[in-house]
MDAnalysis code that builds the backbone (N, CA, C; Angstrom):
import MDAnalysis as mda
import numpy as np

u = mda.Universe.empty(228, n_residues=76, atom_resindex=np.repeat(np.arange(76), 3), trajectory=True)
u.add_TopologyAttr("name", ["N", "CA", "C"] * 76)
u.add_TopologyAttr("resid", np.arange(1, 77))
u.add_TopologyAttr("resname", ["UNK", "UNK", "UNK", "UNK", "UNK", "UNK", "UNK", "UNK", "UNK", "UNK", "UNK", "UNK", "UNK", "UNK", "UNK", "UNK", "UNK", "UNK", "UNK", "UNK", "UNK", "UNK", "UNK", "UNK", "UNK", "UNK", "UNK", "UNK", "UNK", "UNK", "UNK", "UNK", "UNK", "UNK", "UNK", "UNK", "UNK", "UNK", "UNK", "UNK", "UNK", "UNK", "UNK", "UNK", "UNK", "UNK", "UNK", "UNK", "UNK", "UNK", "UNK", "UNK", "UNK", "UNK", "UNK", "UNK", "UNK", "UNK", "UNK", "UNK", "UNK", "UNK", "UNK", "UNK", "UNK", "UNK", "UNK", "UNK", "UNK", "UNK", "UNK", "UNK", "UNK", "UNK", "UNK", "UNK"])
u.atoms.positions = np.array([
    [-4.601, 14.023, -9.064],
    [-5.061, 13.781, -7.713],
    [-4.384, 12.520, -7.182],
    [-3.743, 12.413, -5.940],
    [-3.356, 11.481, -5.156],
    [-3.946, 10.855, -3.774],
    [-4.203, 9.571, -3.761],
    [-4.903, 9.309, -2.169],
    [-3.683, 8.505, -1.640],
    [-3.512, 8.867, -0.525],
    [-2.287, 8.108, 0.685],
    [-3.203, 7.054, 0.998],
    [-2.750, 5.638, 1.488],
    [-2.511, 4.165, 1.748],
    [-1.868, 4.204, 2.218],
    [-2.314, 3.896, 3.721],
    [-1.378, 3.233, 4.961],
    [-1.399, 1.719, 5.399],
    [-0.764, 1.249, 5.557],
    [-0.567, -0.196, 5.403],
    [0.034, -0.371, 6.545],
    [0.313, -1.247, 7.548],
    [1.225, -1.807, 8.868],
    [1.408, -3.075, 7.903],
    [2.874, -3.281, 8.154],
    [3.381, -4.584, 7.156],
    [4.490, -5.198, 8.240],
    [5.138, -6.046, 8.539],
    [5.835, -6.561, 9.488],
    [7.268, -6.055, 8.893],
    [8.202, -5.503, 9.822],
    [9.343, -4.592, 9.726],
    [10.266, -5.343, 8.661],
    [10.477, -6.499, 8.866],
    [11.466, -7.457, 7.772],
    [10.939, -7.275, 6.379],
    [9.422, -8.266, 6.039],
    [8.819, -7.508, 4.714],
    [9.351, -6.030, 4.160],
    [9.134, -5.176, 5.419],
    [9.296, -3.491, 4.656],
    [10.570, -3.755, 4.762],
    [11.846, -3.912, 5.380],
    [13.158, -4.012, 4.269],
    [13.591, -4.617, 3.393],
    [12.774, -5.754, 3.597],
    [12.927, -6.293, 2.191],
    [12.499, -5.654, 1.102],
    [11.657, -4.941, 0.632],
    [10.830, -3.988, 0.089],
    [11.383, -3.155, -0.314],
    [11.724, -2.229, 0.646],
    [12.316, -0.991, 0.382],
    [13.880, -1.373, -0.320],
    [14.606, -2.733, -0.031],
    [15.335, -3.084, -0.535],
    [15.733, -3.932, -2.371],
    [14.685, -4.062, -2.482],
    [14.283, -4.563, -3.559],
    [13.592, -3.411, -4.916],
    [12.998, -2.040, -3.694],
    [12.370, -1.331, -4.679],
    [13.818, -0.422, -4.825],
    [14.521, -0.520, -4.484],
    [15.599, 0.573, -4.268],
    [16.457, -0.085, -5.552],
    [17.086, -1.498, -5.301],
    [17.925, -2.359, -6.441],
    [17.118, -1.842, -7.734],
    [15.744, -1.759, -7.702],
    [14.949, -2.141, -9.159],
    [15.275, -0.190, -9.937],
    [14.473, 0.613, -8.616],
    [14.592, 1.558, -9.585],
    [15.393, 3.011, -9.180],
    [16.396, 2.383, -8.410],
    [17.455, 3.550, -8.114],
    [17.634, 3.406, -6.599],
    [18.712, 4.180, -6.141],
    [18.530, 5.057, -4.724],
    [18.269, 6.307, -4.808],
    [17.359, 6.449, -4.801],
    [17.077, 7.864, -4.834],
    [15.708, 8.057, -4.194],
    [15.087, 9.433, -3.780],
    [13.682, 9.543, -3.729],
    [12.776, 9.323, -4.634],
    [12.039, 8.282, -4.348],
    [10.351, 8.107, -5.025],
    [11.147, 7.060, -5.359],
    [11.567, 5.760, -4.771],
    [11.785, 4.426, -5.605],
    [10.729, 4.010, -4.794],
    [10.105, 3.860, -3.289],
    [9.814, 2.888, -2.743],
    [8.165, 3.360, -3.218],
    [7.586, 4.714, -3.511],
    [6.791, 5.020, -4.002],
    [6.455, 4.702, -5.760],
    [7.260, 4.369, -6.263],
    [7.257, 4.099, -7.910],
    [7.258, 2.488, -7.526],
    [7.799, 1.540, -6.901],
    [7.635, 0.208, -6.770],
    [6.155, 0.091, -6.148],
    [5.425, 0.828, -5.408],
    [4.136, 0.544, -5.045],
    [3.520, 0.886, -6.191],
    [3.512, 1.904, -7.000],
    [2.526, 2.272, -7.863],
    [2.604, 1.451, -8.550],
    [3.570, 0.869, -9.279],
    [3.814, -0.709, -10.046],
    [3.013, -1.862, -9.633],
    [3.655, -2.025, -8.014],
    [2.634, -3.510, -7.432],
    [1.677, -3.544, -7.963],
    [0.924, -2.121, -7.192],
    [-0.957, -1.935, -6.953],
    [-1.222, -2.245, -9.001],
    [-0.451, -1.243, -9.779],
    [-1.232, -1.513, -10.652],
    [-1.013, -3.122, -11.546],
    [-0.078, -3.953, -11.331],
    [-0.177, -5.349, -11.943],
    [-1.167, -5.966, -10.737],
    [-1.243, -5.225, -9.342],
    [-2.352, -6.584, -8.850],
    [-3.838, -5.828, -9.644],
    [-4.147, -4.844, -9.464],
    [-5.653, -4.804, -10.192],
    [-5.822, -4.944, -11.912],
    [-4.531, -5.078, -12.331],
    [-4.715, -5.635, -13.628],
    [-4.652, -7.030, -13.812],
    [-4.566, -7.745, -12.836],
    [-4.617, -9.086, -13.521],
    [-5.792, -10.044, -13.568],
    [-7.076, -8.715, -13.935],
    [-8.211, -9.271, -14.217],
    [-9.273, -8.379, -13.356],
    [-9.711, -10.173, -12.505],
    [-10.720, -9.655, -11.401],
    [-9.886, -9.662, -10.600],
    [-9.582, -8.696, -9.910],
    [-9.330, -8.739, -8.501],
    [-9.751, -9.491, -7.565],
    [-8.734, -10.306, -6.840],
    [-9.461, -10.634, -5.527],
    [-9.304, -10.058, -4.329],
    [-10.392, -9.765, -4.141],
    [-10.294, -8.158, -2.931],
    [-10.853, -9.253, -1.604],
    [-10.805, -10.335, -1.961],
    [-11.358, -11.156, -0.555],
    [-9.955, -11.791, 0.535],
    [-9.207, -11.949, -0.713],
    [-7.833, -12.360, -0.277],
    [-7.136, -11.185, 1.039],
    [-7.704, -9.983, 0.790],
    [-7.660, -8.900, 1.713],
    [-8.350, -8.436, 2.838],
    [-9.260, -9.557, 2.615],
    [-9.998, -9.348, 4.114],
    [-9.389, -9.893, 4.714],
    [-9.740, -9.027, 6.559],
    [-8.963, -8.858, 7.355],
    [-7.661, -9.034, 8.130],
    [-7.378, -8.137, 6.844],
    [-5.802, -8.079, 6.466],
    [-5.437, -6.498, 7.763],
    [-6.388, -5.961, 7.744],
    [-6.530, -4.498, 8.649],
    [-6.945, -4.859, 9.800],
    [-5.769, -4.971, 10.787],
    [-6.527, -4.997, 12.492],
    [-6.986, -4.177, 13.017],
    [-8.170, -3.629, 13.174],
    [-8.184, -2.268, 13.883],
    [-10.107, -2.633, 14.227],
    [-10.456, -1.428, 15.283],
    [-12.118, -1.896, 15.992],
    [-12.490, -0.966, 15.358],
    [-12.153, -0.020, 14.330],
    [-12.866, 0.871, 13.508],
    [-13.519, 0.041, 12.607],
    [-14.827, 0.528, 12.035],
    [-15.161, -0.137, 10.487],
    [-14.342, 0.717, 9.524],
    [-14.758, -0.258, 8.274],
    [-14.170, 0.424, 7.295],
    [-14.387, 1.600, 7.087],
    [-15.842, 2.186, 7.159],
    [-16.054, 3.372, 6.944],
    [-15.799, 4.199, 7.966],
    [-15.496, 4.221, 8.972],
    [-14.897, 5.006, 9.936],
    [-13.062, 5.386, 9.759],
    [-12.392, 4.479, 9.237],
    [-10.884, 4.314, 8.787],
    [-11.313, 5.024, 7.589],
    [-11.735, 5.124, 6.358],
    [-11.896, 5.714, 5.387],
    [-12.134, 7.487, 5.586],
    [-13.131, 7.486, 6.489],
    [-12.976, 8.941, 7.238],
    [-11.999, 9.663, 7.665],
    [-11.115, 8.887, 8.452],
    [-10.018, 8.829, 9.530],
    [-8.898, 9.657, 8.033],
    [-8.960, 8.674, 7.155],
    [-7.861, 8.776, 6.723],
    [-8.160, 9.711, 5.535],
    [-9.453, 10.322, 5.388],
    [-9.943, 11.997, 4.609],
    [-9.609, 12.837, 5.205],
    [-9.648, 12.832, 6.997],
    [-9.574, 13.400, 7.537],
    [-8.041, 14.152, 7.684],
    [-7.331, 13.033, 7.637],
    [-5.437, 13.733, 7.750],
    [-4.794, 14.016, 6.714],
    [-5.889, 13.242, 5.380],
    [-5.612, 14.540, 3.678],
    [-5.435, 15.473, 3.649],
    [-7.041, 15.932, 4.690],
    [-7.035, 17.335, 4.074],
    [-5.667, 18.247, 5.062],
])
């Protein structure tokens, strides 16, 4: 099972990114997706998480649980 994460990140960051995940693990399809699955899992392994550092990191007048919907909603 897979859940999509949408993120708005400022355009320079994402080439840098996509540039960095590309050097690390190829040009090819699924580098910029294999460098996220990497990030996410060394940031929730390095203990406790700090999930506060992430607040309101998401601009938007939805609550969370309304964005959480939103984004079940274009899964299915």
């Amino acid at each position: 099972m897979v859940e999509v994460i949408k993120a708005e990140i400022p355009e320079a960051l994402a080439k840098k990114f996509r540039k960095k995940a590309m050097e690390t693990y190829g040009y090819k399809k699924g580098a910029v997706k294999k460098a996220v699955e990497d990030l996410l899992k060394r940031y929730v392994s390095l203990g406790e998480a700090d999930w506060k550092s992430l607040e309101g990191v998401i601009k938007s007048e939805l609550t969370s649980v309304e964005l959480q919907h939103r984004a079940w909603r274009q899964a299915d």
